[in-house]
C-alpha positions as CSV (number, residue, x, y, z in Angstrom):
1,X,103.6,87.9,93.7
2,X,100.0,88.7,93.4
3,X,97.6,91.7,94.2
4,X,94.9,91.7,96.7
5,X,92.3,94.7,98.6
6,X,92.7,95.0,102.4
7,X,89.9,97.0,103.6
8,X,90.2,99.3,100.3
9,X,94.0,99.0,100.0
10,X,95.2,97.5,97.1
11,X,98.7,95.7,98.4
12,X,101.5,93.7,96.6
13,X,101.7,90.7,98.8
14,X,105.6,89.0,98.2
15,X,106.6,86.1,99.8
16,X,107.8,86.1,103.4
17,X,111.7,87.1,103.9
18,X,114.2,85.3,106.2
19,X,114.1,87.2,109.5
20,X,117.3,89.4,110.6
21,X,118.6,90.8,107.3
22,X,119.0,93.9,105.5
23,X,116.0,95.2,103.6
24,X,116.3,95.6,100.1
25,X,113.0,95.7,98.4
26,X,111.8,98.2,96.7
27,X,109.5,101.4,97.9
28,X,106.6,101.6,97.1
29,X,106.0,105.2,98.8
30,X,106.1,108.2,97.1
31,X,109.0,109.7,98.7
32,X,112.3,108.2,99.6
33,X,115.4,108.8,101.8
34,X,119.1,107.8,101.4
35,X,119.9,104.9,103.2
36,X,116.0,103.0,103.1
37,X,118.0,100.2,101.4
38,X,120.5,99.7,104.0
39,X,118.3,99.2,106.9
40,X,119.0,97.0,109.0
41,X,115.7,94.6,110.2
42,X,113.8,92.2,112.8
43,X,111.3,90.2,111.8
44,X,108.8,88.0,113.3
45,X,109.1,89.3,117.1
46,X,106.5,87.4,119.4
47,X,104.7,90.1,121.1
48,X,101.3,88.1,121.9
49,X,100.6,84.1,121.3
50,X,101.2,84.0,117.0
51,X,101.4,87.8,116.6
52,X,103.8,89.6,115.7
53,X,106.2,92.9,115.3
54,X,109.1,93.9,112.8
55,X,111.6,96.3,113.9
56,X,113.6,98.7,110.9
57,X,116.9,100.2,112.6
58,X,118.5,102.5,110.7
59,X,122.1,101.1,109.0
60,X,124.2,103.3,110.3
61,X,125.1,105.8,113.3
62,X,126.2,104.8,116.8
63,X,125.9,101.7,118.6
64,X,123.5,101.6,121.5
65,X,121.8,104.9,120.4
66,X,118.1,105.1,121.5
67,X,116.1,106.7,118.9
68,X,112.4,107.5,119.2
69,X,110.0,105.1,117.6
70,X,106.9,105.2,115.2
71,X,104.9,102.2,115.4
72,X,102.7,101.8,112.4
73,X,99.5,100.2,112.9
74,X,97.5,98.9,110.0
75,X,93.8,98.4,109.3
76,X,93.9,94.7,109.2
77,X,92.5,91.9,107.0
78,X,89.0,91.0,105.4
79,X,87.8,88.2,107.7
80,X,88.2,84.3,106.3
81,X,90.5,86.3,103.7
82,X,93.7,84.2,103.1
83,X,97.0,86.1,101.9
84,X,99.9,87.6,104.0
85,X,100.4,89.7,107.1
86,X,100.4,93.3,106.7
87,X,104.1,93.4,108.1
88,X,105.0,91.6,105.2
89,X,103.3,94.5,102.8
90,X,105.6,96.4,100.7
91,X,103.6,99.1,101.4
92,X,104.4,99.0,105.5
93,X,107.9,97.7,105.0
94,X,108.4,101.0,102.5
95,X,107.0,102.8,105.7
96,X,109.3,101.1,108.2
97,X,112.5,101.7,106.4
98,X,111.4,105.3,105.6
99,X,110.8,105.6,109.4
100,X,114.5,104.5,110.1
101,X,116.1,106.3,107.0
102,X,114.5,109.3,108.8
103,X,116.3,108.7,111.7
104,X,114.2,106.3,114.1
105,X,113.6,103.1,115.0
106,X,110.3,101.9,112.4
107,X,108.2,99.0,113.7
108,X,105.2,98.2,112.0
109,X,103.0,95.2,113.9
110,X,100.4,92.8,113.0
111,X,97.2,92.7,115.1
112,X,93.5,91.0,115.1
113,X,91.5,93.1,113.6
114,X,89.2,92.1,110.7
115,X,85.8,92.7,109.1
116,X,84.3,91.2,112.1
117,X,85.0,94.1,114.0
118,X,87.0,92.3,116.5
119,X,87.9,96.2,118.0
120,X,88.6,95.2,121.6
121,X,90.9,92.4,120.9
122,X,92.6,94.1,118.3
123,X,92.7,97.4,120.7
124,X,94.4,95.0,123.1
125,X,97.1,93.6,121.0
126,X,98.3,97.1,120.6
127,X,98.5,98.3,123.9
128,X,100.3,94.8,124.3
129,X,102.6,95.4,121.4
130,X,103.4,98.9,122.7
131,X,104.3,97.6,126.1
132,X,106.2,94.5,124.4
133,X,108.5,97.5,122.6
134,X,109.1,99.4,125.8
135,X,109.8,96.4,127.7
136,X,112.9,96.1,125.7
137,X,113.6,99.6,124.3
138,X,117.1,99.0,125.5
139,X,117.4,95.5,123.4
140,X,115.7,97.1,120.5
141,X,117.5,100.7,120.5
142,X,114.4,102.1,121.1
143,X,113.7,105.4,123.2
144,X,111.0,104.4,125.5
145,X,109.9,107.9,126.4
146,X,109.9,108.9,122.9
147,X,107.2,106.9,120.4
148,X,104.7,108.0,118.0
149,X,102.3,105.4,116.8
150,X,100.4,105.6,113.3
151,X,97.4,104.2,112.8
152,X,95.8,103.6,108.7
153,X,92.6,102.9,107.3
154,X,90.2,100.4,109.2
155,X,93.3,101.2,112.1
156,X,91.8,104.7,113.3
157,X,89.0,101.9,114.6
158,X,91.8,100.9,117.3
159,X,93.2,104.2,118.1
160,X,92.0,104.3,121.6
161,X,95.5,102.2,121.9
162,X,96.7,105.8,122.0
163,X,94.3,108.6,122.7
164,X,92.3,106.8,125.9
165,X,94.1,107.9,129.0
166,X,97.5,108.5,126.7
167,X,100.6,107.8,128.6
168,X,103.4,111.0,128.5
169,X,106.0,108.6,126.7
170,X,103.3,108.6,123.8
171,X,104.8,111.7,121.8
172,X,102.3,112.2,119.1
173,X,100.0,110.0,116.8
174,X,99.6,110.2,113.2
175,X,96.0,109.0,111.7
176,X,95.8,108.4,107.9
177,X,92.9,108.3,105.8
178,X,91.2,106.6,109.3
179,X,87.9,105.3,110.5
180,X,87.3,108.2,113.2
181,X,84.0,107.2,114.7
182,X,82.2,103.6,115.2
183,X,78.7,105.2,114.0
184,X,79.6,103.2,110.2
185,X,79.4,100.1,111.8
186,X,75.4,100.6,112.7
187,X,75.0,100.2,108.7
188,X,75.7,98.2,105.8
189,X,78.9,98.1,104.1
190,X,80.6,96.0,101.5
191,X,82.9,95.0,104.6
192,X,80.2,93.7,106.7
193,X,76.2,93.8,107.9
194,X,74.8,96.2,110.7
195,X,75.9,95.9,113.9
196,X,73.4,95.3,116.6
197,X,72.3,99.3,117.8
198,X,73.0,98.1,121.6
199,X,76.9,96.6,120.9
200,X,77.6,99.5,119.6
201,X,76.7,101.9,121.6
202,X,79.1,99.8,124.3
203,X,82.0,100.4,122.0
204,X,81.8,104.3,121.3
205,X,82.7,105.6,124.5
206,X,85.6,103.5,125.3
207,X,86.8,103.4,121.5
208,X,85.8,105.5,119.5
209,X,88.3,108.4,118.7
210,X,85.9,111.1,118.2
211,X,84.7,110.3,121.9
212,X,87.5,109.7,123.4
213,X,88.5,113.7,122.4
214,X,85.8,114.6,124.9
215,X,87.6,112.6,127.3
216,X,90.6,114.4,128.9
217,X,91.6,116.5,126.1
218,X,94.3,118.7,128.0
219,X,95.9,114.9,128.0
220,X,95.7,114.3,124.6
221,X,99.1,113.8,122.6
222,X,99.9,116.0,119.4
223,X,97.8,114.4,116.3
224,X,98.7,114.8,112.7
225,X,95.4,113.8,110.7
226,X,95.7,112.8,106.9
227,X,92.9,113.0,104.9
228,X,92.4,111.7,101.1
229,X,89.8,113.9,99.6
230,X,88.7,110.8,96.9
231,X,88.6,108.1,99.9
232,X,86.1,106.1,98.3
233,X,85.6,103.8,101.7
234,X,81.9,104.2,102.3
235,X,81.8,106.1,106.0
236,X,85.4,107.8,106.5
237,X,84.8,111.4,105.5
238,X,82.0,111.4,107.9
239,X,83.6,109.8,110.5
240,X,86.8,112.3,109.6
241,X,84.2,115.4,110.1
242,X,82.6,114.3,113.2
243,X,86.5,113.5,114.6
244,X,87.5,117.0,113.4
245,X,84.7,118.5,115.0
246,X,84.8,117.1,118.3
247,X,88.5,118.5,117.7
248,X,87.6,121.9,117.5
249,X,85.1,121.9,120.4
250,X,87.5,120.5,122.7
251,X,90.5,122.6,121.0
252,X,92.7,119.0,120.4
253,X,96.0,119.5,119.2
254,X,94.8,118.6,115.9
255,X,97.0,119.3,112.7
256,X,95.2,118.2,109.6
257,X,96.0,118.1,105.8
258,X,93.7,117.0,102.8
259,X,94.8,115.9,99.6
260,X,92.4,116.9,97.8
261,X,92.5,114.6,94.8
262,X,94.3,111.7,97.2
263,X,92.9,108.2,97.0
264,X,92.7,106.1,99.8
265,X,96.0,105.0,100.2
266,X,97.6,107.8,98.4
267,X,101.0,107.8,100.0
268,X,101.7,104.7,97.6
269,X,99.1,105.5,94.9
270,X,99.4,108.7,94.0
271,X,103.1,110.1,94.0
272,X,102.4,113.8,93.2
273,X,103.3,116.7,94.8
274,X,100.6,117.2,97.2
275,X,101.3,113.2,98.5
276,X,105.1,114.1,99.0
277,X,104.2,117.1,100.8
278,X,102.0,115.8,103.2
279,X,104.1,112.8,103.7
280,X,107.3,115.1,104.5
281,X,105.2,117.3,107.2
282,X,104.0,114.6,109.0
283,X,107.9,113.0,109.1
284,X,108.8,116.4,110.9
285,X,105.7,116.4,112.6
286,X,107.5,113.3,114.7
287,X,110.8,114.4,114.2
288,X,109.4,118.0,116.2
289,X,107.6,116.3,119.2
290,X,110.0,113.3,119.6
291,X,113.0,115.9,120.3
């Protein structure tokens, strides 16, 4: 077992589990629910060429129910970093058996985004894995019509998976402590150099999430927006205010919450009050618009 950063996130990486089991490691979020260790979970689904899905069904309660899903996107890797997936992060596995403790069907999903800013393949692979799910919602236990998808960190990058021309089976998204805008990548970072002025400005319109509220916005599915008021990531409180903005001048269905001391990362990293808090409301933030 060993420690590594992923885009800011400092993750336990274990070593892969056998697929088709019940999960019992531990959680590592700050909140819990009866039954996360009973869980019952797929691992290793082939959405797309070598990428993958895992799928957390809750242990008990009828056969051939189809709950609503929450699909949790991560930020992605470090590019030419070596280590393990983010589906095999305690951090996202504590997140998927939360999801189906709670009462749906988790499904957290690896993709290719990295450092190199790889947004329109990575983009891609989620619409992909989304489609993948609903293909075999009946297989899976999964509500097609109902699914939330939650997008973290470097993530919020790739959120146009959800908020560009949303679909009416996509419920509601939740965006923590997210990239909001592509204006960071026109300067330096410790994550990369300067993008070229003219690539990105072919990226904002079609990807970036603060646009894409201009776009249609009487379309636009419920958001929940988490913010960590210490987020030391260089660019995300500015691209959070320039989202939040465009939010209010379009009048977005934006619900937002800041914990004020939170790091990034806080809903492992800091279990205080304010974390559970903000965790619990955006649980029954699903729970409402999935009914």
């Amino acid at each position: 077992m060993r420690v590594v950063v992923r885009f800011g996130l400092a993750v336990v990486l274990c070593a892969p589990p056998v697929a088709a089991q019940r999960d019992t490691s531990a959680n590592v979020l700050a909140i819990s629910r009866p039954g996360m260790t009973a869980v019952r979970v797929e691992r290793g689904i082939v959405y797309r060429d070598t990428l993958t899905l895992d799928v957390y069904h809750p242990g008990s309660g009828a056969a051939g129910t189809a709950r609503p899903a929450i699909v949790f996107v991560p930020g992605g890797l470090v590019a030419g970093a070596s280590g393990a997936s983010p589906t095999t992060w305690p951090f996202y596995r504590s997140w998927g058996r939360l999801a189906a403790a709670s009462g749906f069907v988790g499904i957290t999903v690896n993709h290719r985004l990295t450092t190199n800013d790889n947004v329109v393949e990575a983009e891609s692979d989620v619409r992909e894995a989304l489609r993948h799910l609903r293909a075999n919602a009946a297989r899976l236990g999964i509500d097609r019509e109902r699914v939330c998808v939650a997008f973290y960190s470097a993530g919020g990058e790739i959120a146009a998976a959800a908020l560009h021309e949303p679909p009416p089976w996509l419920r509601c998204v939740l965006l923590f402590y997210p990239f909001l805008d592509l204006e960071h990548k026109r300067v330096r970072s410790p994550f990369r150099d300067p993008q070229p002025a003219a690539h990105v400005d072919s990226l904002v319109p079609r990807y970036s999430p603060a646009a894409l509220l201009a776009a249609d916005p009487a379309r636009l599915p419920p958001i929940f927006l988490a913010v960590a008021g210490r987020d030391a990531i260089p660019g995300i409180h500015a691209s959070v205010e320039h989202f939040v903005s465009a939010a209010l001048a379009h009048r977005a269905p934006l619900a937002m919450m800041v914990h004020p001391t939170g790091a990034h990362g806080f809903d492992q990293r800091d279990h205080d009050a304010r974390t559970v808090e903000i965790m619990e409301a955006a649980l029954a933030f699903v729970s409402r618009h999935t009914r």
